[in-house]
C-alpha positions as CSV (number, residue, x, y, z in Angstrom):
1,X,0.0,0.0,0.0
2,X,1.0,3.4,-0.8
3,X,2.1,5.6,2.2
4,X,0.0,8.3,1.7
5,X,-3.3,5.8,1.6
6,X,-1.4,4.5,5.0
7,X,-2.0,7.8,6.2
8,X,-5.2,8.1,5.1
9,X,-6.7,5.4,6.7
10,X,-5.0,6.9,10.0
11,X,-6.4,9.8,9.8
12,X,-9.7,8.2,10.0
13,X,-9.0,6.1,12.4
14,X,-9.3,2.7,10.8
15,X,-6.2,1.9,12.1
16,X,-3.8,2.4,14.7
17,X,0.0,1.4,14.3
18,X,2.5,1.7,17.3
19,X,4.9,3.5,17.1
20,X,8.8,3.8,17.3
21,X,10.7,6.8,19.3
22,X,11.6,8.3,16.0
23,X,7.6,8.2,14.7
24,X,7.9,5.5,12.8
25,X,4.6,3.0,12.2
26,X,5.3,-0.3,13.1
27,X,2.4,-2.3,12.0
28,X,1.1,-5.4,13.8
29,X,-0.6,-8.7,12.6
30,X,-4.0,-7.5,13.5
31,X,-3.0,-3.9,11.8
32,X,-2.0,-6.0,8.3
33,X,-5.0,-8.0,8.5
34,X,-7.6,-4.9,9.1
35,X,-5.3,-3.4,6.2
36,X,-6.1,-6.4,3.9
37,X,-9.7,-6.2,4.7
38,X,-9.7,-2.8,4.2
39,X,-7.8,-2.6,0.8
40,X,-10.6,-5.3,-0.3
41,X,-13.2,-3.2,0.9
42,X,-11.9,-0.3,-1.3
43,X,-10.2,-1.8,-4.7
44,X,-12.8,-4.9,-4.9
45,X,-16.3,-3.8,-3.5
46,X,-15.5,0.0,-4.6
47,X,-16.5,1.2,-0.9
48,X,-14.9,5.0,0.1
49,X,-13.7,5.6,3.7
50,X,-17.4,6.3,4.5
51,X,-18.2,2.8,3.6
52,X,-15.5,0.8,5.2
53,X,-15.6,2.7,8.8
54,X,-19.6,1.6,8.5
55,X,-18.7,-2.2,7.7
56,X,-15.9,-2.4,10.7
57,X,-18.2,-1.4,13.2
58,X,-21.0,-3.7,12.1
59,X,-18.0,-6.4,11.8
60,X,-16.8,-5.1,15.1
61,X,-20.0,-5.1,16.4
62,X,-20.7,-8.4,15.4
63,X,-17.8,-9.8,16.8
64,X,-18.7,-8.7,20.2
65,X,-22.1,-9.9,19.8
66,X,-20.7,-13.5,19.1
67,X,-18.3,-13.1,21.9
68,X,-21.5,-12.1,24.8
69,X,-23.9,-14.6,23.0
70,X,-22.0,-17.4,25.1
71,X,-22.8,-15.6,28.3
72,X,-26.7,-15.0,27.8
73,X,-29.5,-17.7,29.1
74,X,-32.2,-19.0,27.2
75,X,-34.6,-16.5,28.8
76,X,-33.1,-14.0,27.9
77,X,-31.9,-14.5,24.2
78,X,-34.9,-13.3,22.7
79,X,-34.2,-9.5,24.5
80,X,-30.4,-9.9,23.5
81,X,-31.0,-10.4,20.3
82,X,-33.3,-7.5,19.6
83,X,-31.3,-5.3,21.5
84,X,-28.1,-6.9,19.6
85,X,-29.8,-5.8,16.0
86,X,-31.4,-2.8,17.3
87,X,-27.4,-1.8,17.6
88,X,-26.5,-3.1,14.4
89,X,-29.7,-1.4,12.5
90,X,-28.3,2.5,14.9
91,X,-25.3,1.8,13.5
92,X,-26.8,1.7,9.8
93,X,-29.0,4.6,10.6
94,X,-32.2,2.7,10.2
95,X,-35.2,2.3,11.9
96,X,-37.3,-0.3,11.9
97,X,-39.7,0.4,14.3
């Protein structure tokens, strides 16, 4: 990736290398792997920056929702799941109700 398209995608805050004493960006695994998503995001679904920061947070968001699901009984799925999309759908701006 071209440096100034690193940048870029700092600036927005879709990711956030370490860095060294003298300011360089030291990119980690996770970093690389966002940066692949990303770069398929842009060059093969044709998304702008707009687009991708709104697919990592439903990813992200996602993610966390698989992560809680193990931790919710069966009473109370039916609530955390409605509250879980009614997230997902604030995220996309849409309301459904």
């Amino acid at each position: 990736m071209h440096p100034q398209t690193l940048r870029k995608y700092e600036r927005a805050g879709l990711v956030t290398p370490s860095r060294t004493g003298g300011m360089l960006r030291l990119y980690s695994e996770e970093d690389i792997a966002r940066l692949r998503l990303i770069k398929h995001l842009v060059g093969d679904l044709g998304l702008n920056v707009a687009g991708v920061q709104l697919v990592l947070q439903v990813f992200n968001n996602l993610l966390e929702t698989r992560d809680e699901l193990g931790a919710v009984g069966d009473d109370d799925l039916r609530r955390f799941t409605v509250q879980t999309l009614d997230r997902m759908f604030e995220l996309l701006h849409a309301h459904t109700r």
